[in-house]
C-alpha positions in Angstrom: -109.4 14.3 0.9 -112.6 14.8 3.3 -111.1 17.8 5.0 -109.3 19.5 2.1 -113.3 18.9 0.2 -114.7 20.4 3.3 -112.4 23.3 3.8 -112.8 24.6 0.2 -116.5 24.2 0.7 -116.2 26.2 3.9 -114.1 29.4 2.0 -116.3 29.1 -1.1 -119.2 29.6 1.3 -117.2 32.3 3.1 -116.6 34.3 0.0 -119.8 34.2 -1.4 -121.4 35.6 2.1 -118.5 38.4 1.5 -119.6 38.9 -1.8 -123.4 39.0 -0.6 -122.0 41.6 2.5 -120.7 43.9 0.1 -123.4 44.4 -2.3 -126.1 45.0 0.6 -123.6 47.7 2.1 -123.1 49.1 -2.3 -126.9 49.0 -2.6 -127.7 50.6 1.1 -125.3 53.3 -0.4 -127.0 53.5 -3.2 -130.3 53.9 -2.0 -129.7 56.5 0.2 -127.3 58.5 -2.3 -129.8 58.2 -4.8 -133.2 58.4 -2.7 -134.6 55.1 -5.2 -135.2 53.1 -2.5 -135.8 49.4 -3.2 -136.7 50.3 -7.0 -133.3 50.8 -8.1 -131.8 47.3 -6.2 -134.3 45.4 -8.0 -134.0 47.3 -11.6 -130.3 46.0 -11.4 -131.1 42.7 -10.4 -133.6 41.9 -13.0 -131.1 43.0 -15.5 -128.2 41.2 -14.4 -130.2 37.9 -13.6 -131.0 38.6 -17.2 -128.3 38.7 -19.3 -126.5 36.1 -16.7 -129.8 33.4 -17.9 -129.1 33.9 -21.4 -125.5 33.5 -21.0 -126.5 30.4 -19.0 -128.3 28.5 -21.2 -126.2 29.1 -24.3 -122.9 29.0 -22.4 -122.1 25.1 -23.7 -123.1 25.8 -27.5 -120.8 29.3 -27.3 -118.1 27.7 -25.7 -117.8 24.6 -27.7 -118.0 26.5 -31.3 -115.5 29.0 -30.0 -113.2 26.0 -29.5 -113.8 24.8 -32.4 -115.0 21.3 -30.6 -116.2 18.3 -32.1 -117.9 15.1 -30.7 -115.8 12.6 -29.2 -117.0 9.1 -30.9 -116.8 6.2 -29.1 -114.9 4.4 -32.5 -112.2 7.1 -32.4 -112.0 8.1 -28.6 -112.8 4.5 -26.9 -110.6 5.7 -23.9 -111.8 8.7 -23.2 -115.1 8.3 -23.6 -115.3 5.3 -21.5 -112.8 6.6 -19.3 -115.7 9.5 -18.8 -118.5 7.0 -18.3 -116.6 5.4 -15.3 -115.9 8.3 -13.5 -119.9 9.4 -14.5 -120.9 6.3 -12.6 -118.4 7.0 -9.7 -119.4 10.9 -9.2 -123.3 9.9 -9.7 -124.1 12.0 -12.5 -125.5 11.2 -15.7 -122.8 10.8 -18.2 -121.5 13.8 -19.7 -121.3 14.3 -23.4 -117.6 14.0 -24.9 -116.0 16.5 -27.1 -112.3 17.0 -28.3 -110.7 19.8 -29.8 -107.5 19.2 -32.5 -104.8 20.7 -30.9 -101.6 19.7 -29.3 -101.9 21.2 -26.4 -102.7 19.3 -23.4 -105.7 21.2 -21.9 -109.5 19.8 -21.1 -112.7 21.4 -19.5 -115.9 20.7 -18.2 -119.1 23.3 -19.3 -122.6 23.1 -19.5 -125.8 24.4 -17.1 -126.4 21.3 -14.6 -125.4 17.5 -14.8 -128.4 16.5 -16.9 -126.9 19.2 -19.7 -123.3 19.1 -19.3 -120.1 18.8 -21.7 -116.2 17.4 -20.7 -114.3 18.7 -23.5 -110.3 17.3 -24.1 -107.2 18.6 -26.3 -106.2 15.3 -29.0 -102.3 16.5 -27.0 -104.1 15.7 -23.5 -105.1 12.1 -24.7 -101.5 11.7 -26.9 -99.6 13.3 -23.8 -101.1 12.0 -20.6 -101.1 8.2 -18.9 -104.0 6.0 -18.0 -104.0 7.4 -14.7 -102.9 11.4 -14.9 -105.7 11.7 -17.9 -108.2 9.8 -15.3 -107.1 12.4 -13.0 -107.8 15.5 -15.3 -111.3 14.1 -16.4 -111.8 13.6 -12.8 -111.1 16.7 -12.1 -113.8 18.0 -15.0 -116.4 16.0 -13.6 -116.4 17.2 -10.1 -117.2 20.8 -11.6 -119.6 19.3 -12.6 -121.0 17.4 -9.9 -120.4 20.5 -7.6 -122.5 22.6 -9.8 -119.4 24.9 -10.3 -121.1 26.4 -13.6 -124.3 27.5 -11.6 -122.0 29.3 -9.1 -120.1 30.8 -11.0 -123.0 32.2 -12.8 -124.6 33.6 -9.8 -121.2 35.3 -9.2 -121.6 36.5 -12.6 -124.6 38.4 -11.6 -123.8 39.5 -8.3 -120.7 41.5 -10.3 -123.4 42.6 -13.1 -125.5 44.2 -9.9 -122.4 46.0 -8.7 -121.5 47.2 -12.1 -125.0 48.3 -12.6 -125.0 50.2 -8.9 -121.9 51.7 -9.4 -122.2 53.3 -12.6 -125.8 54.8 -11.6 -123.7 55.7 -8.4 -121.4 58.1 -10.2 -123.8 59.2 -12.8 -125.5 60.4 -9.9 -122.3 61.8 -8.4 -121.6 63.5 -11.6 -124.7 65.0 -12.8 -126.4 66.2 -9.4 -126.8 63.4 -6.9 -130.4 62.2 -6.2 -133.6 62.9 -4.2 -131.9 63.0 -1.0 -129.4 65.8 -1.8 -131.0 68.1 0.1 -131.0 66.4 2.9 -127.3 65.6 2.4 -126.7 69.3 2.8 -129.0 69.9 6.1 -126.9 66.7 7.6 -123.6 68.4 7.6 -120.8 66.6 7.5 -122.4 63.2 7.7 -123.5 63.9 4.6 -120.4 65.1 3.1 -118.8 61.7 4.1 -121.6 59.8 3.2 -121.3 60.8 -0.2 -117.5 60.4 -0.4 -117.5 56.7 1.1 -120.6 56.3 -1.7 -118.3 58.0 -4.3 -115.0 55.7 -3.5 -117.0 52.7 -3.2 -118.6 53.2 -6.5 -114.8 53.7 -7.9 -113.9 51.0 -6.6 -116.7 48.5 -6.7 -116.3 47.0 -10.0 -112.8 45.9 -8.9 -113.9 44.4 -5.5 -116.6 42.4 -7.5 -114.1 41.1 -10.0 -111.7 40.1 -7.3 -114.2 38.2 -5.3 -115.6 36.5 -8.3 -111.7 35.4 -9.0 -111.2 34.2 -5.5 -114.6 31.7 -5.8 -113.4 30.9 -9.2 -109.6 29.8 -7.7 -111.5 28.1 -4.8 -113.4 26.2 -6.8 -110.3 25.0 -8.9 -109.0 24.0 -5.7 -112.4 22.2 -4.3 -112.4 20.1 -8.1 -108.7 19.0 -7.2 -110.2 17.4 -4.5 -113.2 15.9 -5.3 -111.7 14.6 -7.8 -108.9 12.7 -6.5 -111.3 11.4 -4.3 -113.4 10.4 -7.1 -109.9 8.0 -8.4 -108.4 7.3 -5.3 -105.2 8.5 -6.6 -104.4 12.2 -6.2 -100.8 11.7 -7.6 -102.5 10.9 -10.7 -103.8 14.2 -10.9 -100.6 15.9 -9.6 -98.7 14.5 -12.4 -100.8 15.7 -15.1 -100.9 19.2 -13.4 -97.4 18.9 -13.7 -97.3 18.1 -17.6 -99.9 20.7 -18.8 -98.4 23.6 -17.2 -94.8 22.3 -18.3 -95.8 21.6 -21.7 -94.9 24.8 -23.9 -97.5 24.4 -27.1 -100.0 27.6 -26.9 -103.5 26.4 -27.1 -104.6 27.8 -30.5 -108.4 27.5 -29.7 -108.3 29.5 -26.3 -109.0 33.6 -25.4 -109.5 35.5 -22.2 -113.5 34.6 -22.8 -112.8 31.0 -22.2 -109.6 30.5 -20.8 -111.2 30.7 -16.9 -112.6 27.0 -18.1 -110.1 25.1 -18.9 -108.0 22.8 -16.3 -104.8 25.0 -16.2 -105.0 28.4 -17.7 -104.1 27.8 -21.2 -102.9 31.8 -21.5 -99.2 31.6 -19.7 -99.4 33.3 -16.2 -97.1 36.1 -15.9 -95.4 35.7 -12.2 -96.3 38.7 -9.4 -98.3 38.9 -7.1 -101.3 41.0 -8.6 -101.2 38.7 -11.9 -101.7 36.1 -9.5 -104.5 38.4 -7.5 -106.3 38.8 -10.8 -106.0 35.0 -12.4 -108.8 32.7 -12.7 -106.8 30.0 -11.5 -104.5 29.1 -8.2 -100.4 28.8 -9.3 -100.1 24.8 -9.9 -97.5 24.8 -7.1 -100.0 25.2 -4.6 -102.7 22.9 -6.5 -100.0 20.3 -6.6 -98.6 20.7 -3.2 -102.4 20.5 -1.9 -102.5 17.2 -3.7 -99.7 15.4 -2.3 -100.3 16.2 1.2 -103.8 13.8 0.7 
């Protein structure tokens, strides 16, 4: 359990740097494409920290009306929301407030800005569907998001991709409508100047994509890190297997999810389509490999 908790710290951290990497190199680009200097790099973080903060501290309230949520009383959830106590207790984080949604599906989440303000959210099919111990696996599984601050990276991933959208399309505006400052100078350079600004111009094509994909990988990596934790958190990672195993099996669409909220949920509650690029662009890794991972602890 140490080493698979350690290793998916180790790639989360890798692919963050990446991500980092790439927009210094987008914004370097940028800068000398457009001849804005720092002005522009810090125009498109302000407004992508922006709208990411806003995002960030209504996230729980969108998420759980979308859902159509309710709270989970302790008179007609005892289980669960003792269950979530426990595990609250075990993880070291204040307890998390309980919410379920009416539908059959078995499906849960976890959402909410930091522990102190945080929300485990669980399908009435995961609590009809699932044992003592695979349901203590999924709620596990919820809290370690939580505990790993998993919402808070994933939002500064959110604006990392909102500073490369911002870049690019300023990029090719510039492309378009007659380059920058610093096309002049382009010219006297010659051909360095002619590549430059067709590296700049496929880069800014591409960008967009490259900053969905690495958001995606840290999402998958942290669905893989939460497996962990969280049979660490029980003791008991076949508990957790075994529930895997059900939700993804289990062939009731979840009426309350969409593409906005589906990246939250324990197993992707939209059915993956096999191939590799639907796999390149999911929000989630295939359950095989989330299971196999387990059982080798």
């Amino acid at each position: 359990m140490y080493e698979q908790i350690a290793a998916n710290k180790r790639k989360s951290a890798l692919i963050v740097a990446l991500f980092v990497l790439f927009l210094f190199v987008l914004a370097a680009l940028f800068g000398e494409m457009a001849g804005m200097g720092q002005a522009g790099i810090v125009a498109a973080v302000v407004i992508s920290a922006g709208l990411a903060l806003i995002s960030y501290y209504s996230s729980d309230k969108v998420v759980l009306a979308i859902s159509k949520a309710r709270p989970a009383t302790k008179e007609e959830f005892p289980y669960l929301v003792n269950t979530v106590e426990g595990l609250a207790i075990a993880a070291g984080v204040p307890m998390p407030r309980c919410y379920v949604i009416d539908d059959t599906a078995p499906n849960a989440f976890a959402t909410g800005r930091n522990p102190q303000n945080s929300v485990i959210c669980a399908t009435t099919g995961l609590l009809a569907k699932l044992n003592r111990a695979e349901l203590e696996g999924v709620i596990a599984h919820e809290m370690s998001h939580i505990k790993n601050l998993d919402i808070r990276l994933q939002t500064i991933a959110v604006v990392m991709v909102g500073i490369a959208a911002l870049l690019s399309d300023w990029m090719m505006r510039g492309s378009w409508w007659g380059g920058g400052g610093r096309r002049g100078g382009s010219r006297d350079r010659g051909n360095a100047g002619a590549i430059l600004a067709v590296v700049g111009f496929l880069l800014a094509a591409l960008s967009p994509l490259i900053a969905q994909l690495l958001q995606l990988a840290i999402s998958r990596r942290r669905e893989f890190l939460a497996d962990a934790s969280g049979a660490m958190l029980t003791r008991y990672p076949a508990g957790l297997a075994s529930a895997l195993r059900k939700i993804a099996s289990d062939t009731e669409p979840l009426e309350a999810a969409n593409k906005a909220t589906a990246h939250l949920y324990i197993v992707n509650p939209l059915k993956d389509i096999k191939g590799a690029v639907n796999r390149m662009f999911s929000t989630h890794p295939p359950i095989e490999e989330r299971i196999a991972a387990l059982e080798k602890m």
